[in-house]
C-alpha positions, -999 to 999 in steps of 0.1 A, spaced: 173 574 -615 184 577 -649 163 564 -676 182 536 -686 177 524 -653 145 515 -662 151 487 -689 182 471 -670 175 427 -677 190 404 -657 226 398 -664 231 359 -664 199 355 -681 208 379 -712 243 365 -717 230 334 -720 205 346 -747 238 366 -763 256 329 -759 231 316 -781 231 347 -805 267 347 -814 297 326 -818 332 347 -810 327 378 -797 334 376 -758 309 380 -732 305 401 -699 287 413 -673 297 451 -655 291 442 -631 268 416 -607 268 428 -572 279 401 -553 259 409 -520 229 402 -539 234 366 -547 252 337 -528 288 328 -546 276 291 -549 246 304 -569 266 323 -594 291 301 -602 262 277 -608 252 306 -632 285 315 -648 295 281 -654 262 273 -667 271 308 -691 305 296 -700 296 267 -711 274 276 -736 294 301 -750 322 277 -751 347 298 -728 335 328 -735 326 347 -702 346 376 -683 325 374 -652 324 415 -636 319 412 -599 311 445 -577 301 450 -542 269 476 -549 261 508 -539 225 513 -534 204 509 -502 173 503 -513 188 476 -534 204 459 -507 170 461 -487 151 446 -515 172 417 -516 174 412 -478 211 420 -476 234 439 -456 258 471 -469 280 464 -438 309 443 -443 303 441 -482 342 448 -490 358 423 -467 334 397 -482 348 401 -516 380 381 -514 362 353 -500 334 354 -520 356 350 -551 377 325 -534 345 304 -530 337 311 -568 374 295 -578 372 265 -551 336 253 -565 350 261 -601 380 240 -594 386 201 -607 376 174 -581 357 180 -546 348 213 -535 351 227 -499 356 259 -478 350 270 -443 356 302 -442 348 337 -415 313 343 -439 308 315 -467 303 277 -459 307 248 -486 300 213 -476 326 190 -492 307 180 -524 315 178 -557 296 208 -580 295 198 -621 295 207 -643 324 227 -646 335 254 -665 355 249 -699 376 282 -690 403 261 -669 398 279 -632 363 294 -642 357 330 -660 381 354 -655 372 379 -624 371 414 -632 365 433 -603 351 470 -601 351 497 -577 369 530 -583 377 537 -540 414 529 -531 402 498 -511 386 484 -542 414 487 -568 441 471 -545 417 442 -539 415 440 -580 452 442 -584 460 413 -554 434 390 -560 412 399 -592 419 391 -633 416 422 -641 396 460 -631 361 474 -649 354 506 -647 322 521 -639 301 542 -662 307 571 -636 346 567 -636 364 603 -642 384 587 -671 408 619 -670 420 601 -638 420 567 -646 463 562 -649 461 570 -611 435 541 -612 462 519 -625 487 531 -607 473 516 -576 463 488 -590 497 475 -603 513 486 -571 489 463 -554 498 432 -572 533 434 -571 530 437 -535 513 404 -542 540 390 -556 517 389 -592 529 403 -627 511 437 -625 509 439 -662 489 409 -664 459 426 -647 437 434 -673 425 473 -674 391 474 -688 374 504 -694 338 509 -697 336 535 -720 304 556 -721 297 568 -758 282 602 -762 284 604 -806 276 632 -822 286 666 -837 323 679 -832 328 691 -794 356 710 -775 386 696 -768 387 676 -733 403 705 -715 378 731 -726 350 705 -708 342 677 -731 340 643 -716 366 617 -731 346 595 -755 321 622 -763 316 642 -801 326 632 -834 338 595 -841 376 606 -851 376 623 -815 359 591 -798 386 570 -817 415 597 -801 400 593 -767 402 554 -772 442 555 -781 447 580 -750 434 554 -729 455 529 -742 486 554 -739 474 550 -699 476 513 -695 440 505 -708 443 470 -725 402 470 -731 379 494 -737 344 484 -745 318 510 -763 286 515 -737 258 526 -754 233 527 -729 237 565 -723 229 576 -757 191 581 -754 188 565 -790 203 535 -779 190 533 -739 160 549 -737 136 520 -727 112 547 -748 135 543 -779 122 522 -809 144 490 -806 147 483 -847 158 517 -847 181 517 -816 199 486 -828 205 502 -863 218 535 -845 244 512 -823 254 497 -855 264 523 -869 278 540 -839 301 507 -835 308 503 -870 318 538 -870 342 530 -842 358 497 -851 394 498 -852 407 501 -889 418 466 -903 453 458 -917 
């Protein structure tokens, strides 16, 4: 396992420190596996979230990966996909005004009313992740919008969207109001080789990050947040953290699109 790995906190917990830390900047998680925790617990969480970042949440929702993990936590890998578009249908029923209730083929509500609720009208937008064709036409029918994974081959991602927007006008949903959101994995440093000649997009020198950034958008990106974690600066749980948080500013100031 990679080293940042080793330092991961718990989601719901540090964005409600970060909602207490700032006062604009949006907030989100990439992503909670949902398997792991029971949709009537989270949207306890991410309302609790939301409201005290006053609206602020994008609430990332996958369906995991890892075996051991879904041992640890006494759940079950089988199935995991299926669950999905009831699992957010139970996160928007409890998150709706007035009583709550759904019976449904895995998820049971008793008719009850859940406060408080919240201030995002509907709940937190639901970005869902998952880079297999199953996954992306579940974001594009049912989802707010896609996040990518840190693993995603972003050389490929239009094909991504491609499917994705196909999927929600099959829907009968605007396709171009799914947002794209790119989790983009920063590697900064020295000037490197052009993508073709091997160089991962949003790797090298800042004016080449910042080129990688408007290619994505030239794809049908609408977001594209910088990941740090990756840069063993930055991630390492070894790394100094006055020193890691003055090498991410820098890295993001470097970044930051120019003003007008």
């Amino acid at each position: 396992m990679e080293p940042v790995y080793h330092s991961v906190l718990d989601p719901m917990a540090a964005l409600a420190y970060a909602a207490a830390s700032t006062s604009t900047i949006r907030l989100g998680v990439a992503v909670v596996n949902h398997p792991y925790v029971s949709p009537a617990y989270l949207a306890k969480q991410a309302a609790t979230v939301d409201i005290l970042s006053h609206g602020r949440l994008d609430l990332g929702i996958g369906i995991g990966w890892m075996p051991e993990e879904f041992t640890a936590v006494g759940a079950t890998m089988a199935g995991r996909g299926r669950r999905t578009e009831e699992y957010i249908a139970v996160l928007r029923e409890l998150w709706s005004a007035g009583l709550s209730e759904f019976a449904g083929e895995f998820y049971q509500v008793p008719r009850g009313i859940v406060e408080p609720k919240p201030v995002q009208p509907g709940g937190p937008p639901v970005l869902l992740g998952g880079m297999a064709r199953p996954a992306l036409e579940r974001a594009g029918r049912i989802a707010d919008g896609w996040v990518t994974s840190s693993r995603a081959d972003l050389t490929r991602i239009a094909e991504g969207i491609a499917v994705i927007r196909e999927s929600a006008q099959k829907a009968g949903r605007d396709p171009d109001a799914i947002r794209i959101i790119c989790r983009g994995v920063v590697r900064a440093g020295a000037l490197l080789p052009d993508p073709g000649d091997g160089r991962r997009l949003l790797a090298g020198s800042d004016e080449q990050i910042r080129a990688d950034t408007a290619w994505l958008g030239d794809q049908g990106v609408t977001e594209v947040f910088y990941d740090l974690n990756w840069d063993p600066q930055v991630g390492s749980p070894d790394a100094d953290p006055s020193a890691a948080a003055e090498r991410a500013r820098e890295i993001l100031d470097a970044l930051a699109p120019a003003s007008h």
